[in-house]
N, C-alpha and C positions, 0 to 999 in steps of 0.2 A: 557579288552581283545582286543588287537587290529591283523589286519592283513594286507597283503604287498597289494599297493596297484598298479590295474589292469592297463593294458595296452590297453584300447581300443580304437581304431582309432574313430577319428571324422567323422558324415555322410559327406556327399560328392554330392552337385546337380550331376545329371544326364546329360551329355550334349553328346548329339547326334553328329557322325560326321560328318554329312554333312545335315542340315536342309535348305533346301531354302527358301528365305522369301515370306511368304504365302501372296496374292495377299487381302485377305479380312478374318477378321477376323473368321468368318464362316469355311473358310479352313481349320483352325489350326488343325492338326492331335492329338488326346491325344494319351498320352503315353499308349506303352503299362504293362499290369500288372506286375507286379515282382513277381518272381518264388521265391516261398518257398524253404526252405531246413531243412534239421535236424534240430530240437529243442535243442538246445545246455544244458549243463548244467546247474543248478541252480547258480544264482551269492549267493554266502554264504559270511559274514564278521567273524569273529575272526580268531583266529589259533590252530593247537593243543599246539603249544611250546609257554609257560609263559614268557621265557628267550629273545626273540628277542626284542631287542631295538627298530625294525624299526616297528613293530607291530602298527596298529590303528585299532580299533574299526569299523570304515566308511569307510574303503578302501576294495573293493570286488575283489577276485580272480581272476589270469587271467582268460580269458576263453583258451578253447582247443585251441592249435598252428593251428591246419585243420580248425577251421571254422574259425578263424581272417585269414587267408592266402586267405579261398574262396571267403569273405567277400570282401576284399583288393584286390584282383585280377579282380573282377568281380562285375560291377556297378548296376548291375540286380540284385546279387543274395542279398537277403533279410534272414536274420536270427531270427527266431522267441524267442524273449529276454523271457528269467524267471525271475519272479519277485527278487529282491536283498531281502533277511534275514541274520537277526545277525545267525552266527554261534553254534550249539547249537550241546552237547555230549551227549550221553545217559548216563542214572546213575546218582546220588545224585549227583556226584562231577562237572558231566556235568550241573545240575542245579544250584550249588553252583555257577560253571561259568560265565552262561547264565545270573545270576542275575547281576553279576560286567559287562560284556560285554553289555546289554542294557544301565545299568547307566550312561556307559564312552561312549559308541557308540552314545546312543541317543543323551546326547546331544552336541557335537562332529557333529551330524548329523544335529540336529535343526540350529547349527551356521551355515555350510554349508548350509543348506536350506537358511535361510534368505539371506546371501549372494549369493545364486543363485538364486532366485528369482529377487532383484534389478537387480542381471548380465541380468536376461535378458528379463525385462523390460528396460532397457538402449539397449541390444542388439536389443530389436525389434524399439526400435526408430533411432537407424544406420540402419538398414534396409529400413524401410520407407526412411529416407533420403536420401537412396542411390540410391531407386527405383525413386523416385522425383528427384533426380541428374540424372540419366540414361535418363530419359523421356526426361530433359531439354537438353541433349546433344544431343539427335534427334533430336529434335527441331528445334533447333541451325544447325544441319550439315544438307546442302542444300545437298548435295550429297547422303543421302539414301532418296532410293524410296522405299515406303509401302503404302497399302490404307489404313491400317487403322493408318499409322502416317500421312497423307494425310488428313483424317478426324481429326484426334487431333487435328493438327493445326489450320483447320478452327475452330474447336470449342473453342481453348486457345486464340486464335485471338479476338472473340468476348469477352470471361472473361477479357481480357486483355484490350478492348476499354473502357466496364463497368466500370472495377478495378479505370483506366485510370478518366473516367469521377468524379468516387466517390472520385480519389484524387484531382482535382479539387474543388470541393466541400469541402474536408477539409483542402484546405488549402486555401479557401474564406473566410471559415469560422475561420480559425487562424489567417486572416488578418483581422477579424470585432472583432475578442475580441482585436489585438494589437489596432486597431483604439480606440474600447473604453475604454480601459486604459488609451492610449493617451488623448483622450478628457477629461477623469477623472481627470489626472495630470494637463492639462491644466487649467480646471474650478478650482481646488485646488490651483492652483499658483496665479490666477486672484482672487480669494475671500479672500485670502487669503493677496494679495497684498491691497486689498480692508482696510484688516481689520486692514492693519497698517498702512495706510494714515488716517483710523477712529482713530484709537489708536492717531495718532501724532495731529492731530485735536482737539479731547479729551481734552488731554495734556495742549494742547495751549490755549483754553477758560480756562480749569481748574485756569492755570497761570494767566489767564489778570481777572478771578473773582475774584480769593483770594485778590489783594488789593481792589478792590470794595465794596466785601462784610466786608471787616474791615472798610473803611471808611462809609459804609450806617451803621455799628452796631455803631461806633462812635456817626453818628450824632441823630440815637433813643437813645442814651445816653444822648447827649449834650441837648435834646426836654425833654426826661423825668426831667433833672434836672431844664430847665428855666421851665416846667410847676409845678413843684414843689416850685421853687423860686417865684413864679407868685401866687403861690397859699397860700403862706404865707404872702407875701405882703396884699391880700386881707385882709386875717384873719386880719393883723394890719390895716386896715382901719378901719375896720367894728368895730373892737377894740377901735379904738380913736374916731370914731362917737357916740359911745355907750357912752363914758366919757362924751365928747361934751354934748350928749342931758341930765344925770345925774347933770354935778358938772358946773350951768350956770358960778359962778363964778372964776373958772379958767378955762374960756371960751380961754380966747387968748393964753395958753401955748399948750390945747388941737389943736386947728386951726393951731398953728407952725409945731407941731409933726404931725397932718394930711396931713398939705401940705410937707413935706418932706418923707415923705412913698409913696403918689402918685406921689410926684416926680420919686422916686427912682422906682418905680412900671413902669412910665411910660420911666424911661432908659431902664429898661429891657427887656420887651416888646418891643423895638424898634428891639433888636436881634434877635425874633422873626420872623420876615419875612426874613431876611436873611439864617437864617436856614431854614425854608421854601422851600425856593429858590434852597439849596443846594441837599437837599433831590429830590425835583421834577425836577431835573438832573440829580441827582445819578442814581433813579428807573429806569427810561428807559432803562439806561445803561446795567443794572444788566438784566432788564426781557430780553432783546436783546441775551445777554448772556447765559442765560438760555433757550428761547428757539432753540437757535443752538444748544446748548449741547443735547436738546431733540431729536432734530433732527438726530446729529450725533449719540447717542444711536439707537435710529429708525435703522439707516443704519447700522450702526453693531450687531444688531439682525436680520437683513435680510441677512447680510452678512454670519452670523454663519448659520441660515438657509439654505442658498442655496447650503452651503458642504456639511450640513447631505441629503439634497434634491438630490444634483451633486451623494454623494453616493449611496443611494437609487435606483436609476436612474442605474447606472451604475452595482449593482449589477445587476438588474433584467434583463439588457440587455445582461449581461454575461450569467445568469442562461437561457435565452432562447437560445444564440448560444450553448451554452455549453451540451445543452439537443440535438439541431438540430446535435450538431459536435457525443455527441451519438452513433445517428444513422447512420452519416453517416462510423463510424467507424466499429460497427457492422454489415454495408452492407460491409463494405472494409473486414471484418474479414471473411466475408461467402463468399466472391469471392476467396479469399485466398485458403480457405479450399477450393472449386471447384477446383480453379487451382489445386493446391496437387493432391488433388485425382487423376485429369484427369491425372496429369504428372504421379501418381503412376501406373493405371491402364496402363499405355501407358510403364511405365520402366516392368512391369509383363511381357505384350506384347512381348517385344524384347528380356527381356531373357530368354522365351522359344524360339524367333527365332534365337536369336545370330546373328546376323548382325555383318560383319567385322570390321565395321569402330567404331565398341563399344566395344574392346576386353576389353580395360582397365580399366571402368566401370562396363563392367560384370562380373571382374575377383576381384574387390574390392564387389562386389554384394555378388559372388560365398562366398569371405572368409567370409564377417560378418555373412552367412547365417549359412554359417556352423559352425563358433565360439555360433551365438544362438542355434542350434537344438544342440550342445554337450552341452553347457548350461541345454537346455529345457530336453535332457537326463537324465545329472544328479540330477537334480530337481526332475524327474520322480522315480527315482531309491529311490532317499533319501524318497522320501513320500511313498514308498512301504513298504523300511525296519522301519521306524518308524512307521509303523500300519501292519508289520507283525511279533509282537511279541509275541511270544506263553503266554498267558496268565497262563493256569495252572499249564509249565514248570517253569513261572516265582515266582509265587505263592510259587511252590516247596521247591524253592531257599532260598526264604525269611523265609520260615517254618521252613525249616533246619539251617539255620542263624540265627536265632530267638532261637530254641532249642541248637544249641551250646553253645550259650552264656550264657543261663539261665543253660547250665548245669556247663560251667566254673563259673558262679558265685556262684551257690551250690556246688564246688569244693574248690573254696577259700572260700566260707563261713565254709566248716567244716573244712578247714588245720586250719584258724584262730578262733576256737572257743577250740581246740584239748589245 
Protein backbone atom coordinates (compact mmCIF):
# COMPACT_ATOMS: atom_id res chain seq x y z
CA UNK A 1 0.00 0.00 0.00
CA UNK A 2 1.82 2.89 -0.80
CA UNK A 3 0.99 6.76 -0.45
CA UNK A 4 1.92 10.49 -2.15
CA UNK A 5 4.54 11.68 -0.55
CA UNK A 6 4.42 15.11 1.88
CA UNK A 7 5.63 18.24 1.38
CA UNK A 8 7.18 19.49 4.43
CA UNK A 9 9.47 22.30 4.75
CA UNK A 10 12.78 21.97 6.39
CA UNK A 11 13.36 23.52 10.08
CA UNK A 12 14.93 26.86 9.64
CA UNK A 13 17.55 28.42 12.60
CA UNK A 14 16.05 31.31 14.22
CA UNK A 15 18.02 34.40 13.44
CA UNK A 16 17.23 37.59 15.16
CA UNK A 17 17.18 40.95 13.44
CA UNK A 18 19.34 42.85 14.82
CA UNK A 19 21.53 41.11 17.70
CA UNK A 20 24.36 43.23 19.07
CA UNK A 21 27.52 41.48 20.00
CA UNK A 22 27.36 40.76 23.59
CA UNK A 23 30.28 42.21 25.44
CA UNK A 24 30.84 38.83 27.59
CA UNK A 25 29.53 35.79 27.36
CA UNK A 26 27.29 36.07 30.68
CA UNK A 27 25.28 38.62 28.43
CA UNK A 28 23.99 36.36 25.84
CA UNK A 29 20.17 36.88 25.95
CA UNK A 30 18.44 33.20 25.54
CA UNK A 31 15.72 32.99 23.23
CA UNK A 32 12.66 33.50 23.86
CA UNK A 33 9.95 30.42 24.04
CA UNK A 34 8.13 29.33 20.84
CA UNK A 35 4.43 29.63 20.92
CA UNK A 36 2.53 26.56 20.47
CA UNK A 37 -0.30 26.29 18.11
CA UNK A 38 -3.00 23.65 16.88
CA UNK A 39 -1.95 20.23 17.06
CA UNK A 40 -2.23 19.34 13.41
CA UNK A 41 -3.43 16.16 12.07
CA UNK A 42 -2.07 12.76 12.46
CA UNK A 43 0.79 12.06 9.59
CA UNK A 44 -1.01 8.65 8.20
CA UNK A 45 1.01 6.34 5.32
CA UNK A 46 -1.05 4.35 2.61
CA UNK A 47 -4.00 5.36 0.47
CA UNK A 48 -7.62 4.54 -0.07
CA UNK A 49 -6.91 4.06 -4.05
CA UNK A 50 -4.97 0.56 -4.94
CA UNK A 51 -4.69 1.92 -8.66
CA UNK A 52 -2.08 5.04 -8.14
CA UNK A 53 1.25 4.17 -9.48
CA UNK A 54 2.87 7.02 -7.57
CA UNK A 55 1.61 5.40 -4.26
CA UNK A 56 4.45 4.37 -1.30
CA UNK A 57 4.12 2.75 1.70
CA UNK A 58 6.62 5.48 3.70
CA UNK A 59 5.58 8.65 2.33
CA UNK A 60 3.00 10.49 4.78
CA UNK A 61 0.43 12.87 3.83
CA UNK A 62 0.58 16.43 3.36
CA UNK A 63 -0.18 18.15 6.33
CA UNK A 64 -3.15 20.99 6.21
CA UNK A 65 -2.30 24.13 3.62
CA UNK A 66 -2.97 26.55 7.07
CA UNK A 67 -0.61 25.14 9.30
CA UNK A 68 2.47 24.69 6.60
CA UNK A 69 1.59 28.40 5.53
CA UNK A 70 1.67 29.60 9.53
CA UNK A 71 4.69 27.35 10.02
CA UNK A 72 6.56 29.00 6.83
CA UNK A 73 5.46 32.43 7.63
CA UNK A 74 6.42 32.71 11.04
CA UNK A 75 9.85 31.50 12.77
CA UNK A 76 8.26 31.38 16.17
CA UNK A 77 5.45 29.51 15.49
CA UNK A 78 6.18 25.86 16.52
CA UNK A 79 3.55 23.07 15.39
CA UNK A 80 3.01 20.22 17.60
CA UNK A 81 3.93 17.02 15.10
CA UNK A 82 1.73 13.48 15.58
CA UNK A 83 3.37 10.59 15.58
CA UNK A 84 3.51 9.15 11.48
CA UNK A 85 1.38 5.47 11.29
CA UNK A 86 0.84 3.23 8.30
CA UNK A 87 -2.46 3.94 7.14
CA UNK A 88 -5.17 1.60 8.43
CA UNK A 89 -9.23 1.01 7.19
CA UNK A 90 -11.70 -0.40 9.24
CA UNK A 91 -13.31 -3.90 8.43
CA UNK A 92 -11.66 -7.21 7.36
CA UNK A 93 -10.68 -5.79 3.97
CA UNK A 94 -9.03 -2.77 5.82
CA UNK A 95 -7.02 -5.58 7.81
CA UNK A 96 -6.39 -7.57 4.75
CA UNK A 97 -4.65 -4.04 3.75
CA UNK A 98 -2.98 -3.12 6.74
CA UNK A 99 -1.18 -6.56 6.60
CA UNK A 100 0.36 -5.80 2.66
CA UNK A 101 0.98 -2.00 3.61
CA UNK A 102 3.19 -2.92 6.90
CA UNK A 103 5.14 -5.61 4.78
CA UNK A 104 5.86 -3.02 1.75
CA UNK A 105 6.01 0.09 4.12
CA UNK A 106 8.20 -1.45 6.68
CA UNK A 107 10.62 -2.34 5.06
CA UNK A 108 10.63 0.51 2.54
CA UNK A 109 10.91 2.37 5.88
CA UNK A 110 13.81 0.27 7.56
CA UNK A 111 16.06 0.98 4.19
CA UNK A 112 15.29 4.67 4.74
CA UNK A 113 16.01 4.39 8.33
CA UNK A 114 19.48 3.17 7.80
CA UNK A 115 20.16 5.43 5.11
CA UNK A 116 19.13 8.35 7.43
CA UNK A 117 20.67 7.51 10.06
CA UNK A 118 24.55 7.44 8.15
CA UNK A 119 22.83 10.88 6.49
CA UNK A 120 23.10 12.24 9.64
CA UNK A 121 25.78 11.12 11.31
CA UNK A 122 27.83 12.54 8.18
CA UNK A 123 25.50 15.50 8.56
CA UNK A 124 26.48 16.21 12.35
CA UNK A 125 30.22 15.88 11.31
CA UNK A 126 29.77 18.91 8.61
CA UNK A 127 28.42 20.70 11.41
CA UNK A 128 31.09 20.43 13.71
CA UNK A 129 33.39 21.19 10.86
CA UNK A 130 31.73 24.03 10.20
CA UNK A 131 31.40 25.39 13.77
CA UNK A 132 35.37 24.80 13.88
CA UNK A 133 35.68 26.65 10.49
CA UNK A 134 33.51 29.58 11.84
CA UNK A 135 35.61 29.77 15.04
CA UNK A 136 38.86 29.85 12.86
CA UNK A 137 37.58 32.60 10.75
CA UNK A 138 37.24 34.92 13.93
CA UNK A 139 40.24 34.14 14.82
CA UNK A 140 41.85 34.95 11.88
CA UNK A 141 39.70 38.45 11.20
CA UNK A 142 41.58 41.12 13.31
CA UNK A 143 38.58 43.29 12.71
CA UNK A 144 35.74 41.84 15.05
CA UNK A 145 35.83 42.75 18.47
CA UNK A 146 34.15 40.36 21.23
CA UNK A 147 35.33 39.47 24.75
CA UNK A 148 34.59 36.37 24.68
CA UNK A 149 36.61 35.94 21.10
CA UNK A 150 39.19 37.97 23.00
CA UNK A 151 39.47 35.24 25.57
CA UNK A 152 39.56 32.36 22.79
CA UNK A 153 42.39 33.67 21.41
CA UNK A 154 44.32 34.02 24.41
CA UNK A 155 43.41 30.55 25.30
CA UNK A 156 44.01 28.86 21.39
CA UNK A 157 47.26 31.06 21.62
CA UNK A 158 48.66 29.02 24.34
CA UNK A 159 47.10 25.30 22.74
CA UNK A 160 48.86 26.50 19.91
CA UNK A 161 52.56 27.23 21.60
CA UNK A 162 52.02 23.47 23.40
CA UNK A 163 50.72 21.98 20.06
CA UNK A 164 53.84 24.05 18.56
CA UNK A 165 56.32 22.59 21.23
CA UNK A 166 54.98 18.71 20.97
CA UNK A 167 55.78 19.21 17.22
CA UNK A 168 59.02 19.93 17.87
CA UNK A 169 59.40 16.94 19.85
CA UNK A 170 58.04 14.80 17.08
CA UNK A 171 59.77 15.71 14.62
CA UNK A 172 63.30 15.30 17.03
CA UNK A 173 62.23 12.46 17.42
CA UNK A 174 61.67 11.45 13.45
CA UNK A 175 65.02 12.79 13.03
CA UNK A 176 66.79 10.14 15.81
CA UNK A 177 64.88 7.20 14.15
CA UNK A 178 66.30 8.52 10.46
CA UNK A 179 69.74 9.00 12.22
CA UNK A 180 69.39 5.40 13.49
CA UNK A 181 68.57 3.72 10.39
CA UNK A 182 71.25 5.80 9.07
CA UNK A 183 73.94 4.49 11.38
CA UNK A 184 72.21 0.85 10.89
CA UNK A 185 72.97 1.10 7.16
CA UNK A 186 76.24 2.27 7.77
CA UNK A 187 77.51 -0.33 10.26
CA UNK A 188 75.72 -2.96 7.55
CA UNK A 189 77.84 -1.65 4.74
CA UNK A 190 81.19 -1.45 6.98
CA UNK A 191 80.67 -5.39 8.31
CA UNK A 192 79.75 -6.15 5.56
CA UNK A 193 82.62 -4.66 3.57
CA UNK A 194 84.56 -6.34 6.19
CA UNK A 195 83.27 -9.62 5.30
CA UNK A 196 84.39 -9.73 1.81
CA UNK A 197 87.98 -8.53 2.26
CA UNK A 198 87.55 -11.81 4.86
CA UNK A 199 85.91 -13.78 2.15
CA UNK A 200 88.97 -12.70 -0.54
CA UNK A 201 91.47 -13.41 2.06
CA UNK A 202 90.02 -16.82 2.75
CA UNK A 203 90.18 -17.42 -0.83
CA UNK A 204 93.72 -16.47 -1.25
CA UNK A 205 95.53 -18.79 1.76
CA UNK A 206 92.76 -21.40 0.49
CA UNK A 207 94.75 -21.07 -3.09
CA UNK A 208 98.57 -20.85 -1.79
CA UNK A 209 97.52 -24.15 0.62
CA UNK A 210 96.22 -26.52 -1.83
CA UNK A 211 99.59 -26.97 -3.50
CA UNK A 212 101.38 -27.22 -0.22
CA UNK A 213 99.12 -29.58 1.25
CA UNK A 214 99.65 -31.85 -2.11
CA UNK A 215 103.20 -31.57 -1.91
CA UNK A 216 103.45 -32.24 2.30
CA UNK A 217 100.92 -35.49 1.46
CA UNK A 218 103.54 -36.48 -1.45
CA UNK A 219 106.41 -36.38 0.67
CA UNK A 220 104.33 -38.64 3.88
CA UNK A 221 104.12 -40.94 0.83
CA UNK A 222 107.48 -40.85 -0.45
CA UNK A 223 108.84 -41.43 3.92
CA UNK A 224 106.19 -44.17 4.21
CA UNK A 225 107.53 -45.90 1.15
CA UNK A 226 111.72 -45.49 1.97
CA UNK A 227 110.54 -46.72 5.49
CA UNK A 228 109.12 -49.63 4.11
CA UNK A 229 112.04 -50.11 1.58
CA UNK A 230 114.44 -49.61 4.80
CA UNK A 231 112.41 -52.11 6.33
CA UNK A 232 112.83 -54.79 4.07
CA UNK A 233 116.32 -54.37 3.43
CA UNK A 234 116.72 -55.05 7.15
CA UNK A 235 114.59 -58.30 6.99
CA UNK A 236 117.42 -59.29 4.31
CA UNK A 237 120.17 -58.82 6.49
CA UNK A 238 119.02 -60.37 9.46
CA UNK A 239 118.07 -63.09 6.73
CA UNK A 240 121.67 -63.52 5.39
CA UNK A 241 123.35 -63.35 8.80
CA UNK A 242 121.07 -66.18 9.99
CA UNK A 243 122.50 -68.28 6.69
CA UNK A 244 125.98 -66.89 7.65
CA UNK A 245 126.03 -68.21 11.31
CA UNK A 246 124.02 -72.02 10.00
CA UNK A 247 125.78 -73.02 6.67
CA UNK A 248 129.94 -72.15 7.91
CA UNK A 249 130.65 -73.59 4.66
CA UNK A 250 129.18 -71.43 2.10
CA UNK A 251 130.43 -68.81 4.26
CA UNK A 252 131.92 -66.36 1.37
CA UNK A 253 128.69 -66.46 -1.03
CA UNK A 254 126.55 -65.71 2.19
CA UNK A 255 129.30 -62.41 3.26
CA UNK A 256 128.87 -61.26 -0.89
CA UNK A 257 125.09 -61.18 -0.62
CA UNK A 258 125.37 -59.56 2.98
CA UNK A 259 127.50 -56.85 1.90
CA UNK A 260 125.46 -56.01 -1.19
CA UNK A 261 122.03 -55.63 0.84
CA UNK A 262 123.90 -53.14 3.39
CA UNK A 263 125.22 -51.64 0.61
CA UNK A 264 122.01 -51.15 -1.09
CA UNK A 265 120.45 -50.36 2.44
CA UNK A 266 122.95 -48.00 2.99
CA UNK A 267 121.97 -46.03 -0.66
CA UNK A 268 118.68 -45.70 0.44
CA UNK A 269 119.03 -44.47 3.60
CA UNK A 270 121.17 -41.70 2.31
CA UNK A 271 117.47 -40.24 0.79
CA UNK A 272 116.56 -40.24 3.88
CA UNK A 273 117.71 -37.09 5.31
CA UNK A 274 116.94 -35.29 2.40
CA UNK A 275 113.43 -35.93 2.63
CA UNK A 276 113.66 -35.04 6.00
CA UNK A 277 114.81 -31.84 5.15
CA UNK A 278 112.05 -31.22 2.71
CA UNK A 279 109.22 -32.07 5.14
CA UNK A 280 110.72 -29.73 8.00
CA UNK A 281 110.33 -26.77 5.37
CA UNK A 282 107.12 -27.66 3.99
CA UNK A 283 105.47 -27.84 7.90
CA UNK A 284 106.07 -24.37 8.85
CA UNK A 285 104.83 -23.34 5.74
CA UNK A 286 101.66 -25.08 5.98
CA UNK A 287 100.98 -24.27 10.01
CA UNK A 288 101.80 -20.50 8.93
CA UNK A 289 98.89 -20.92 6.60
CA UNK A 290 96.72 -22.26 8.73
CA UNK A 291 96.86 -20.41 11.33
CA UNK A 292 95.95 -17.07 9.17
CA UNK A 293 93.18 -18.96 7.83
CA UNK A 294 92.08 -19.34 11.66
CA UNK A 295 92.58 -16.06 12.08
CA UNK A 296 90.65 -14.72 9.18
CA UNK A 297 87.68 -17.19 10.31
CA UNK A 298 88.01 -15.44 13.90
CA UNK A 299 87.34 -12.11 12.03
CA UNK A 300 84.55 -13.25 10.01
CA UNK A 301 82.50 -14.70 12.95
CA UNK A 302 83.02 -11.35 14.63
CA UNK A 303 82.22 -9.85 11.57
CA UNK A 304 78.70 -11.80 11.07
CA UNK A 305 78.41 -11.06 14.80
CA UNK A 306 78.46 -7.44 15.02
CA UNK A 307 75.34 -7.18 12.21
CA UNK A 308 73.12 -9.30 14.17
CA UNK A 309 74.63 -7.20 17.34
CA UNK A 310 74.37 -3.50 14.86
CA UNK A 311 70.62 -4.89 14.46
CA UNK A 312 69.72 -5.69 17.76
CA UNK A 313 71.12 -2.36 18.76
CA UNK A 314 69.19 -0.60 16.36
CA UNK A 315 66.04 -2.24 16.82
CA UNK A 316 65.78 -1.50 20.52
CA UNK A 317 66.77 2.03 19.93
CA UNK A 318 63.83 2.40 17.50
CA UNK A 319 61.52 0.74 19.79
CA UNK A 320 62.33 3.27 22.51
CA UNK A 321 61.85 6.50 20.25
CA UNK A 322 59.10 4.93 18.61
CA UNK A 323 57.18 4.37 22.22
CA UNK A 324 58.53 8.24 23.26
CA UNK A 325 57.31 9.58 19.44
CA UNK A 326 53.75 7.63 21.18
CA UNK A 327 53.39 9.89 23.27
CA UNK A 328 54.19 12.67 22.06
CA UNK A 329 51.68 12.00 19.37
CA UNK A 330 48.96 11.24 21.74
CA UNK A 331 49.66 14.75 23.56
CA UNK A 332 49.64 16.39 19.89
CA UNK A 333 46.14 14.30 19.42
CA UNK A 334 44.59 15.81 22.88
CA UNK A 335 45.80 19.45 22.00
CA UNK A 336 44.08 18.88 18.62
CA UNK A 337 40.86 17.89 20.16
CA UNK A 338 41.29 21.20 22.62
CA UNK A 339 41.74 23.18 19.86
CA UNK A 340 38.45 21.83 18.19
CA UNK A 341 36.54 22.21 20.90
CA UNK A 342 37.65 25.69 21.90
CA UNK A 343 37.13 26.63 18.01
CA UNK A 344 33.54 24.77 18.23
CA UNK A 345 32.46 26.24 21.40
CA UNK A 346 33.74 29.76 19.96
CA UNK A 347 31.71 29.15 16.17
CA UNK A 348 28.32 28.26 18.71
CA UNK A 349 29.27 31.69 20.18
CA UNK A 350 28.91 33.76 17.13
CA UNK A 351 26.18 32.07 15.60
CA UNK A 352 23.90 32.97 18.10
CA UNK A 353 25.60 36.53 17.79
CA UNK A 354 25.78 36.75 14.04
CA UNK A 355 28.50 39.08 13.60
CA UNK A 356 28.76 40.80 10.10
CA UNK A 357 31.92 40.16 9.01
CA UNK A 358 30.85 36.11 9.25
CA UNK A 359 27.75 36.14 7.10
CA UNK A 360 29.17 33.51 4.86
CA UNK A 361 30.19 30.97 7.27
CA UNK A 362 27.03 31.26 9.17
CA UNK A 363 25.02 30.99 6.18
CA UNK A 364 27.02 27.46 5.11
CA UNK A 365 26.41 26.68 9.24
CA UNK A 366 22.56 27.79 8.80
CA UNK A 367 22.24 25.14 5.56
CA UNK A 368 24.02 22.04 6.90
CA UNK A 369 22.17 22.54 10.18
CA UNK A 370 19.12 22.54 8.62
CA UNK A 371 19.73 19.63 5.80
CA UNK A 372 20.71 17.61 9.54
CA UNK A 373 17.42 18.37 11.66
CA UNK A 374 15.29 17.39 8.31
CA UNK A 375 17.57 14.48 8.30
CA UNK A 376 17.20 13.99 12.28
CA UNK A 377 13.11 14.54 11.44
CA UNK A 378 12.72 11.99 9.32
CA UNK A 379 14.74 9.40 11.20
CA UNK A 380 12.31 10.48 13.99
CA UNK A 381 9.21 9.88 11.88
CA UNK A 382 10.31 6.53 10.34
CA UNK A 383 11.08 5.02 14.09
CA UNK A 384 7.47 6.07 15.04
CA UNK A 385 5.64 4.40 12.09
CA UNK A 386 7.86 1.28 12.36
CA UNK A 387 6.88 0.72 16.08
CA UNK A 388 3.33 1.99 15.58
CA UNK A 389 1.95 -0.81 14.13
CA UNK A 390 -1.30 -2.08 15.49
CA UNK A 391 -0.69 -5.39 16.40
CA UNK A 392 -4.05 -7.00 16.77
CA UNK A 393 -5.16 -5.15 13.44
CA UNK A 394 -2.20 -6.90 12.08
CA UNK A 395 -2.86 -10.31 13.58
CA UNK A 396 -6.48 -9.90 11.90
CA UNK A 397 -5.05 -9.72 8.64
CA UNK A 398 -2.90 -12.52 8.69
CA UNK A 399 -5.96 -14.74 10.23
CA UNK A 400 -8.09 -13.79 7.45
CA UNK A 401 -5.20 -14.57 4.84
CA UNK A 402 -4.42 -17.53 6.44
CA UNK A 403 -8.28 -18.76 6.37
CA UNK A 404 -8.75 -17.65 2.66
CA UNK A 405 -6.30 -19.71 1.50
CA UNK A 406 -7.00 -22.82 3.45
CA UNK A 407 -10.57 -22.22 2.20
CA UNK A 408 -9.41 -21.97 -1.68
CA UNK A 409 -7.49 -24.96 -1.16
CA UNK A 410 -10.49 -27.11 0.30
CA UNK A 411 -12.18 -25.50 -2.76
CA UNK A 412 -9.65 -27.00 -5.38
CA UNK A 413 -9.38 -30.02 -3.16
CA UNK A 414 -13.18 -30.93 -3.82
CA UNK A 415 -13.39 -29.48 -7.76
CA UNK A 416 -10.33 -32.07 -8.04
CA UNK A 417 -11.45 -35.06 -6.16
CA UNK A 418 -15.48 -34.47 -7.89
Amino acid sequence: MRAQAASVPPPTRAQPASVPPPSAPSELSAPEPPELTAAPTPFVVGHESFDDPRDEATRIDPRPPGLAGSVAGSVAAVALRAPATFRRRSGWSGDVAYVFTVLAGGASARRELARGEAAIEQGRLICEQRLIALGADAIGDARLEDARLAVARDALGLIEEERSAKAGQAAAAEADLDAIERNQRGELAKQQQEIETITGELARIAATLAPLDKDAAALRRRARELGATLAGLDDQIRSAEGKAASAPADRAGVEAELATVRADRAQVAGDEPGLAALQADLEPRIAAFQAERARANRRLAEARAAIVAAGERAADEQAAVKASRKVIDRALGELEKRRDRALGRLGEHLAGARPRGLTMPIVALDQAEAVCAGDERRVTELREMLSSVERAAFARGVAILIGLALLLGAFGYVLATR
